[in-house]
Backbone as XML, in Angstrom:
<?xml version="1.0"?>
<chain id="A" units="angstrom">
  <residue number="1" name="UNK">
    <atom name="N" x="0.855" y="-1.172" z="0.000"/>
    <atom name="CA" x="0.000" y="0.000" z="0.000"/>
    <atom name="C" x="0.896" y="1.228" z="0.000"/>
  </residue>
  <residue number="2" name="UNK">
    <atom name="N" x="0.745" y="2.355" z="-0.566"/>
    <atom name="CA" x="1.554" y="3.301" z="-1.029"/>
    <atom name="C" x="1.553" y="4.056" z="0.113"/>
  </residue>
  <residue number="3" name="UNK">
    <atom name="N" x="2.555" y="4.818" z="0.629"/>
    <atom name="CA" x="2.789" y="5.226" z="1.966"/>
    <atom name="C" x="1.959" y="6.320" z="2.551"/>
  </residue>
  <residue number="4" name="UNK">
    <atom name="N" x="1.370" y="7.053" z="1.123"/>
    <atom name="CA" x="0.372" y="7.842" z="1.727"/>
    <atom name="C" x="-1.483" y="7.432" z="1.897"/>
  </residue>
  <residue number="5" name="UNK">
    <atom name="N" x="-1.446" y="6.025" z="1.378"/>
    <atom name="CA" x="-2.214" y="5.600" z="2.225"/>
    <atom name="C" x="-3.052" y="4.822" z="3.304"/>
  </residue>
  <residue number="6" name="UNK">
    <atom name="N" x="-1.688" y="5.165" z="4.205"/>
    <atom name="CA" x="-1.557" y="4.510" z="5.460"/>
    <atom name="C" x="-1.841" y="5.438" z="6.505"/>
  </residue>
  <residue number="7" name="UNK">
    <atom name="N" x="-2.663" y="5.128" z="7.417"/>
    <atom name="CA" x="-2.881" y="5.648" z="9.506"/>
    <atom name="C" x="-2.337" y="5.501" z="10.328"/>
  </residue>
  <residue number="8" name="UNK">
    <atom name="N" x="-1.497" y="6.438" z="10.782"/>
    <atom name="CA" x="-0.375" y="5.676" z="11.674"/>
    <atom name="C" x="-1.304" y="6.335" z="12.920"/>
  </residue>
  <residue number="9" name="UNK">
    <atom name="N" x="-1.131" y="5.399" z="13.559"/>
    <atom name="CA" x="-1.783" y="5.250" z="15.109"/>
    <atom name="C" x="-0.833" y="5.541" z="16.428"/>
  </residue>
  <residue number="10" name="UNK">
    <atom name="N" x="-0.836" y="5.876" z="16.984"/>
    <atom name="CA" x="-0.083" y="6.063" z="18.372"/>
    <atom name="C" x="-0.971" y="5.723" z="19.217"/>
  </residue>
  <residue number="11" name="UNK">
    <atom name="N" x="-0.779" y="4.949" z="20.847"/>
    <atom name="CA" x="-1.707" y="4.857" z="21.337"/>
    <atom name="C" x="-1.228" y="5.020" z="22.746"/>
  </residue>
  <residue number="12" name="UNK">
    <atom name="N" x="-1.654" y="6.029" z="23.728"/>
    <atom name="CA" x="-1.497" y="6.519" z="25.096"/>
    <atom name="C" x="-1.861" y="5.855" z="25.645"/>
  </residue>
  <residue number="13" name="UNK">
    <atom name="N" x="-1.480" y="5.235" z="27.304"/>
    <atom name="CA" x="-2.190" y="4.367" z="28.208"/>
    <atom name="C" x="-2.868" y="3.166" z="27.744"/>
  </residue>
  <residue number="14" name="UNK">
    <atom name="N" x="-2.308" y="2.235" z="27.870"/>
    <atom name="CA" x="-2.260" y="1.007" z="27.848"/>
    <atom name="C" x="-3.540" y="0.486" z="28.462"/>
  </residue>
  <residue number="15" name="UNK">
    <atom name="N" x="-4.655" y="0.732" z="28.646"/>
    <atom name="CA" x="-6.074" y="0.616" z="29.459"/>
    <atom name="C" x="-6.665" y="-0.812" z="28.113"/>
  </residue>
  <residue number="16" name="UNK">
    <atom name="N" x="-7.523" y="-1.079" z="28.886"/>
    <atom name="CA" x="-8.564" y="-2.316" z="28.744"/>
    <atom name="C" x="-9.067" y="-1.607" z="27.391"/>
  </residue>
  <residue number="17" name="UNK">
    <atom name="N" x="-9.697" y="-0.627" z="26.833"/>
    <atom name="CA" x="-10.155" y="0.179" z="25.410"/>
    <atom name="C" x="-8.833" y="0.049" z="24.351"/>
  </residue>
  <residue number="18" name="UNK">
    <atom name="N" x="-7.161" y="0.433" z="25.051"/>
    <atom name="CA" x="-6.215" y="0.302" z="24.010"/>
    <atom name="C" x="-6.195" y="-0.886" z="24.010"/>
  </residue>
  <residue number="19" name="UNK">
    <atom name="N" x="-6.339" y="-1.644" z="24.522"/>
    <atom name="CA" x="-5.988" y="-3.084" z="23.880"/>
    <atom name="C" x="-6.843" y="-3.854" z="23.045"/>
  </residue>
  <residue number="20" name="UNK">
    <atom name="N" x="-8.086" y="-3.293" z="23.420"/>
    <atom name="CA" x="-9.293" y="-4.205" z="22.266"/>
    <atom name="C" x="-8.852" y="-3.306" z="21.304"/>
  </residue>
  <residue number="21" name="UNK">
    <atom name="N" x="-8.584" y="-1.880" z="20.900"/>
    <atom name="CA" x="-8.237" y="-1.460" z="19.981"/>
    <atom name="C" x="-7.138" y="-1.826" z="19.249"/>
  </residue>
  <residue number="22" name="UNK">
    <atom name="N" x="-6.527" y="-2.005" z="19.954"/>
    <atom name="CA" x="-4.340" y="-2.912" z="18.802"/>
    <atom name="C" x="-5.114" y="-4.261" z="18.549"/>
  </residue>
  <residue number="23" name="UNK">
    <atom name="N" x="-5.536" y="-4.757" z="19.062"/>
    <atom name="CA" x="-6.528" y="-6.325" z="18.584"/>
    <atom name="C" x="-7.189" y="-6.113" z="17.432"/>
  </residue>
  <residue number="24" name="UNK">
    <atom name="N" x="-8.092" y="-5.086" z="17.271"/>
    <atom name="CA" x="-8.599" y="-5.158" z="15.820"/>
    <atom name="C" x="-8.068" y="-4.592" z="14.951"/>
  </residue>
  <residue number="25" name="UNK">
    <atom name="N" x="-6.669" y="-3.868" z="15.470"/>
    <atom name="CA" x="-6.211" y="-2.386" z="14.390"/>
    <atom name="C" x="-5.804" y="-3.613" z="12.721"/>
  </residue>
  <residue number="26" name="UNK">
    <atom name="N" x="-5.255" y="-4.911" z="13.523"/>
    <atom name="CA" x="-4.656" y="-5.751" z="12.150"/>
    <atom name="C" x="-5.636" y="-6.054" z="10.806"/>
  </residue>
  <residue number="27" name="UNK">
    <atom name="N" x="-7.298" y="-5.799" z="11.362"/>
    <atom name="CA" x="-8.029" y="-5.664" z="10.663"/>
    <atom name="C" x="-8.161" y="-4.719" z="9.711"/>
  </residue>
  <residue number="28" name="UNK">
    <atom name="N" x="-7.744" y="-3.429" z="10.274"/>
    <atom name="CA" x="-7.918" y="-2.306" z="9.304"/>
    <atom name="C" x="-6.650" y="-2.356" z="8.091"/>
  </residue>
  <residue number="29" name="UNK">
    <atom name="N" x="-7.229" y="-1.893" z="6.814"/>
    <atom name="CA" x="-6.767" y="-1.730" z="5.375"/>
    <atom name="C" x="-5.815" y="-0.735" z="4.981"/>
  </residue>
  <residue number="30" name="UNK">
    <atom name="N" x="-5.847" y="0.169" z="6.150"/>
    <atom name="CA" x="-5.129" y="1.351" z="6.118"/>
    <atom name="C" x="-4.238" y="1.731" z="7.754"/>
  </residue>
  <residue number="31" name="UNK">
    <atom name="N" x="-4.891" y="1.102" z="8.790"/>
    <atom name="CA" x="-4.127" y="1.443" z="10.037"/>
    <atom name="C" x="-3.251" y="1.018" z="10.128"/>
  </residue>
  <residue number="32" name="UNK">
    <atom name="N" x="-2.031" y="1.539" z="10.934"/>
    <atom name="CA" x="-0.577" y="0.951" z="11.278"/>
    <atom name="C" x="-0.395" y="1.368" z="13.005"/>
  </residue>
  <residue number="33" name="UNK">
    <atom name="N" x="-0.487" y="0.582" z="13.654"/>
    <atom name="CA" x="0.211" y="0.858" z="15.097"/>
    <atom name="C" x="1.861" y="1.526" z="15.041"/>
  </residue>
  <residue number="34" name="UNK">
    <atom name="N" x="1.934" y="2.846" z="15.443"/>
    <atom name="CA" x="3.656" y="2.968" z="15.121"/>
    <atom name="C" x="4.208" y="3.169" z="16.191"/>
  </residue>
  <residue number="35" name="UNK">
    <atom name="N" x="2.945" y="3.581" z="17.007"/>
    <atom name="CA" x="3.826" y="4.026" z="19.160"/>
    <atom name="C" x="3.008" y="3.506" z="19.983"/>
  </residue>
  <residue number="36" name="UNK">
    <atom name="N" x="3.457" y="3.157" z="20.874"/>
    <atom name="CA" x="2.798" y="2.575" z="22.534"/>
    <atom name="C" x="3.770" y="3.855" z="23.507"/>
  </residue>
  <residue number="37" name="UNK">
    <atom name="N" x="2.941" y="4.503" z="24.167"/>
    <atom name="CA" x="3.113" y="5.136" z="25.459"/>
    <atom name="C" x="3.068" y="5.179" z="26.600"/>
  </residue>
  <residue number="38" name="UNK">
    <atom name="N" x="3.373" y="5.311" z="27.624"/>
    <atom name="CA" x="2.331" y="5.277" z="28.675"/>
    <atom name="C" x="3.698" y="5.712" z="29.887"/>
  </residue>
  <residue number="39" name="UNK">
    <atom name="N" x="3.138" y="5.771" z="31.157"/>
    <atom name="CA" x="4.135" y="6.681" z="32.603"/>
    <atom name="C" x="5.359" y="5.813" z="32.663"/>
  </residue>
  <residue number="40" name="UNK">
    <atom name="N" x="4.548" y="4.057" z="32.570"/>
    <atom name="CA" x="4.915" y="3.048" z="33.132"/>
    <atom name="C" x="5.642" y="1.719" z="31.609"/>
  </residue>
  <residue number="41" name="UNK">
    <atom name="N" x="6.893" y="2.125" z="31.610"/>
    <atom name="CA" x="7.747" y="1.400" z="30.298"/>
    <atom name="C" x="7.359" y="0.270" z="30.030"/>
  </residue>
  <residue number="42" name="UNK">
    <atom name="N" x="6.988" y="-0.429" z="31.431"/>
    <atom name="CA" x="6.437" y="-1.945" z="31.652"/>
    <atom name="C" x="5.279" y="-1.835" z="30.878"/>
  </residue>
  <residue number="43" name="UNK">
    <atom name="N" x="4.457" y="-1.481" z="31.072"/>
    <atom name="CA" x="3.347" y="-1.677" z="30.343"/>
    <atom name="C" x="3.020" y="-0.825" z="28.982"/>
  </residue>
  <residue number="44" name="UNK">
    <atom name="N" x="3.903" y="-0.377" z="28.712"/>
    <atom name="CA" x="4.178" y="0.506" z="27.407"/>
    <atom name="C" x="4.751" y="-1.031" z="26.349"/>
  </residue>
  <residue number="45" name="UNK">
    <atom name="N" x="5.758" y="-1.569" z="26.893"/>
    <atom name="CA" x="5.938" y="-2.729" z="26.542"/>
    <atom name="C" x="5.137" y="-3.858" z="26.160"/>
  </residue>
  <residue number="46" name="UNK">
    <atom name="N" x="4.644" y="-3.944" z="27.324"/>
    <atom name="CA" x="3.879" y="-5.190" z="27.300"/>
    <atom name="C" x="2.563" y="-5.155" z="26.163"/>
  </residue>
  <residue number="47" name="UNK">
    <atom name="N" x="1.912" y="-3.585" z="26.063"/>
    <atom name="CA" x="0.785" y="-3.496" z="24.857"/>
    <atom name="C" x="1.737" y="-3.572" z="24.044"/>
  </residue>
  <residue number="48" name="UNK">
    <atom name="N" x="2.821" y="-3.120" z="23.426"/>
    <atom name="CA" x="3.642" y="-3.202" z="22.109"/>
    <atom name="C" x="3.881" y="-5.081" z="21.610"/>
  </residue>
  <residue number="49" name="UNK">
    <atom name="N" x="3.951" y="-5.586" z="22.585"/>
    <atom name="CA" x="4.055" y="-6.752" z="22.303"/>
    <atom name="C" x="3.205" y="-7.841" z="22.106"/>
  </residue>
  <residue number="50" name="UNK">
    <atom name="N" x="1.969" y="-7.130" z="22.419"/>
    <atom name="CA" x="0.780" y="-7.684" z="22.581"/>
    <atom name="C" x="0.426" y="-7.589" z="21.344"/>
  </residue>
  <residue number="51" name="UNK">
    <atom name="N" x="0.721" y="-6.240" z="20.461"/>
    <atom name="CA" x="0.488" y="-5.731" z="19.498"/>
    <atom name="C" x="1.078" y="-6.428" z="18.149"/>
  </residue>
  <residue number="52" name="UNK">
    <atom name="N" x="2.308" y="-6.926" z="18.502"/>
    <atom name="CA" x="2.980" y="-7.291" z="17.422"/>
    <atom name="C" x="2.718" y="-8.692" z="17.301"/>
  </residue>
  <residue number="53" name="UNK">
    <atom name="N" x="2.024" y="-9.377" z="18.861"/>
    <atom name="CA" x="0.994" y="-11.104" z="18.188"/>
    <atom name="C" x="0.078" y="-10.778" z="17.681"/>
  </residue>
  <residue number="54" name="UNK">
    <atom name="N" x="-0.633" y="-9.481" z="17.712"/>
    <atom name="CA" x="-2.208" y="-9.893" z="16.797"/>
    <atom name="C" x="-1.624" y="-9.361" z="15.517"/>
  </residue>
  <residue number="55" name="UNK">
    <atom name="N" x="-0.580" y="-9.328" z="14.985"/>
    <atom name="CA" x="-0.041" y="-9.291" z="13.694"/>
    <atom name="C" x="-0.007" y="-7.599" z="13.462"/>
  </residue>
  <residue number="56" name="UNK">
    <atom name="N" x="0.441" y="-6.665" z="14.624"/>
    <atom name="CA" x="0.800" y="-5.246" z="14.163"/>
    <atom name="C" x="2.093" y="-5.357" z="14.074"/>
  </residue>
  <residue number="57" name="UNK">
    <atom name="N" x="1.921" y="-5.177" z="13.185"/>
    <atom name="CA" x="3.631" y="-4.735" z="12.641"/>
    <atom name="C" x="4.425" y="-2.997" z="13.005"/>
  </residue>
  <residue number="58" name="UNK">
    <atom name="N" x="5.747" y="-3.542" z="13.657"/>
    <atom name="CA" x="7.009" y="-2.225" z="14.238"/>
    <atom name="C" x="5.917" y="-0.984" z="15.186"/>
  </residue>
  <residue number="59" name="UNK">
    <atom name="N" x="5.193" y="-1.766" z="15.987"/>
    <atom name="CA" x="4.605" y="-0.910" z="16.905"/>
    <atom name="C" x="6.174" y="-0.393" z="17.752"/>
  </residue>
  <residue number="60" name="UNK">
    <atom name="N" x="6.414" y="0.681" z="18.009"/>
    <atom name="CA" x="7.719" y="1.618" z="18.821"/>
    <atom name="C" x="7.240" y="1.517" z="19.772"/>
  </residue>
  <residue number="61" name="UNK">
    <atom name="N" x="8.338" y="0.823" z="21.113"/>
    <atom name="CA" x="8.251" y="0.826" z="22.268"/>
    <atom name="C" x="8.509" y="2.183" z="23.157"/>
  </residue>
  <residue number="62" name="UNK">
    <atom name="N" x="8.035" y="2.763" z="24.372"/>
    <atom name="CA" x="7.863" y="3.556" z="24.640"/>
    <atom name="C" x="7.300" y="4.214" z="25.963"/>
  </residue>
  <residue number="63" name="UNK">
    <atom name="N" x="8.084" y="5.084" z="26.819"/>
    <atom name="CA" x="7.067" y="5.755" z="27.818"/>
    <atom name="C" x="7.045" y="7.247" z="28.028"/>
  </residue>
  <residue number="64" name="UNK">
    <atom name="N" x="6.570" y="7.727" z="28.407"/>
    <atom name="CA" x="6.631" y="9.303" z="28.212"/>
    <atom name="C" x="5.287" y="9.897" z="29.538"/>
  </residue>
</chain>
């Protein structure tokens, strides 16, 4: 898909809503997971990785 038409997603706080959301993002035709955030690295992690089994691809690890 040609680079401009792709969604790059970032996603703040790692909560019970971001995660059903990185679960279906592999569905979408155009979305791309590219950041995980959150206070706590641990769990900035842990959604990034969560992310990259339901088949998101180079979600960026991250806390801020």
């Amino acid at each position: 898909m040609p680079d401009a038409d792709v969604f790059r997603w970032a996603v703040l706080g790692p909560g019970s809503i971001a995660r059903r959301f990185v679960r279906e993002l592999p569905a979408s035709r155009t979305g791309v997971l590219v950041a995980v955030g959150s206070s706590d690295a641990a769990r900035a992690r842990a959604l990034a990785d969560e992310a990259e089994a339901a088949g998101g691809a180079g979600a960026a690890r991250g806390a801020g």
